[in-house]
C-alpha positions in Angstrom: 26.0 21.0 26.9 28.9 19.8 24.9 29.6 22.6 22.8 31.5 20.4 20.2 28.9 18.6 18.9 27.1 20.1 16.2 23.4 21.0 16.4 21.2 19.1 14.3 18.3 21.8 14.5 18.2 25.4 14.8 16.2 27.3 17.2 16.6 30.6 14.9 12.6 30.5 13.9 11.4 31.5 17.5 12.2 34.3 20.0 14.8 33.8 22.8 12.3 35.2 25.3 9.6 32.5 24.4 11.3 29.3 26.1 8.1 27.8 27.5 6.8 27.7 23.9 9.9 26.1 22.7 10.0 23.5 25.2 6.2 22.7 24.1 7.2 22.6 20.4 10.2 20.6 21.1 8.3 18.3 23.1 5.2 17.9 20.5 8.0 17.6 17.8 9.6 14.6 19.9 6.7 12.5 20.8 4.8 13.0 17.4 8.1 12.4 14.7 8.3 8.7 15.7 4.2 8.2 14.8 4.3 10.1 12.1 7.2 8.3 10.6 5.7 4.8 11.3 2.4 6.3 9.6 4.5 7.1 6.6 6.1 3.5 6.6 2.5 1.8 6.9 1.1 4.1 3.9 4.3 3.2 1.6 4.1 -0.8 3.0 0.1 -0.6 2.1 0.9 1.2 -1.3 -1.6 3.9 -0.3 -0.1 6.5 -2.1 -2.4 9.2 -1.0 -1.8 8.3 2.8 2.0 8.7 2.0 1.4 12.1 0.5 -0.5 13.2 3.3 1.3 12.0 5.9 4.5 13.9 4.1 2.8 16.6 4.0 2.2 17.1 7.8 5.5 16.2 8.7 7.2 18.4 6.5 6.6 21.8 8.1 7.9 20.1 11.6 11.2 19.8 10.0 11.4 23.2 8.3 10.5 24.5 12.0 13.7 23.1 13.3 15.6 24.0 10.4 16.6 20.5 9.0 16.3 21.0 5.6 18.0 17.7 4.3 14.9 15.6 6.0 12.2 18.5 4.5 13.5 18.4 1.3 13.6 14.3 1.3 9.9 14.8 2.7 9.0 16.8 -0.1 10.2 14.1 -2.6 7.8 11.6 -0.8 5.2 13.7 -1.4 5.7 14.3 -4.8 6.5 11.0 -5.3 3.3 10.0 -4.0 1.4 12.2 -6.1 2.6 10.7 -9.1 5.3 12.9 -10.0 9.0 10.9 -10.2 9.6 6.8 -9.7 8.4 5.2 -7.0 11.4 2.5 -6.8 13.1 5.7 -4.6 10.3 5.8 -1.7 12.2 3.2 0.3 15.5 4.8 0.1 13.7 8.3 1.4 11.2 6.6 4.0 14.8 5.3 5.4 17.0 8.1 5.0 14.2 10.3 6.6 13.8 7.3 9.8 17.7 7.2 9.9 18.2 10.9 9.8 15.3 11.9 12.4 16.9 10.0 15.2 19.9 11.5 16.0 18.1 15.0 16.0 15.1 14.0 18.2 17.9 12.2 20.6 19.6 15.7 20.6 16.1 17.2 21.5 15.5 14.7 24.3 19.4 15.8 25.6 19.2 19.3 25.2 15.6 19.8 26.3 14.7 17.3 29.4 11.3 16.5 30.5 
């Protein structure tokens, strides 16, 4: 692995001695982000707000697993967006940030843990 590239993710929430169950969370995390994201962007597209909130919601933890805060945290404005609680004219700007931002890290995934 090229060791001067920057992680995107952290691995600091599970044991070392555990690698199967990484490689399973890893994998669930890579195949279920890119639904989960398009559920997100249907919700907003359908003005459904409590679909958007939801769907935040479930995401959310995913991210704080893996340590990226930046895309938990924008999450977590969705969500309270959603609920009613700050302007709606942002969602866009954090539905993209949070598509734009998740792709380089599960690319990084698919690199640093093949199937």
């Amino acid at each position: 692995m090229d060791t001067t590239k920057s992680k995107l993710y952290s691995l600091e929430m599970f044991d070392d001695d555990e690698p199967e169950f990484v490689n399973s969370i890893v994998e669930m995390f890579v195949v279920n982000t890119p639904d989960s994201i398009t559920a997100i962007k249907k919700a907003f597209a359908d003005d459904n707000m409590e679909e958007l909130r939801q769907f935040s919601h479930k995401l959310k933890p995913h991210f704080t697993f893996f340590g990226i805060s930046h895309i938990q945290r924008a999450l977590q404005m969705i969500e309270d967006i959603a609920r009613g609680n700050g302007d709606k004219e942002n969602l866009s700007d954090l539905i993209e940030y949070v598509e734009k931002n998740s792709i380089p890290v599960i690319d990084q995934m698919k690199t640093d843990f093949p199937s």
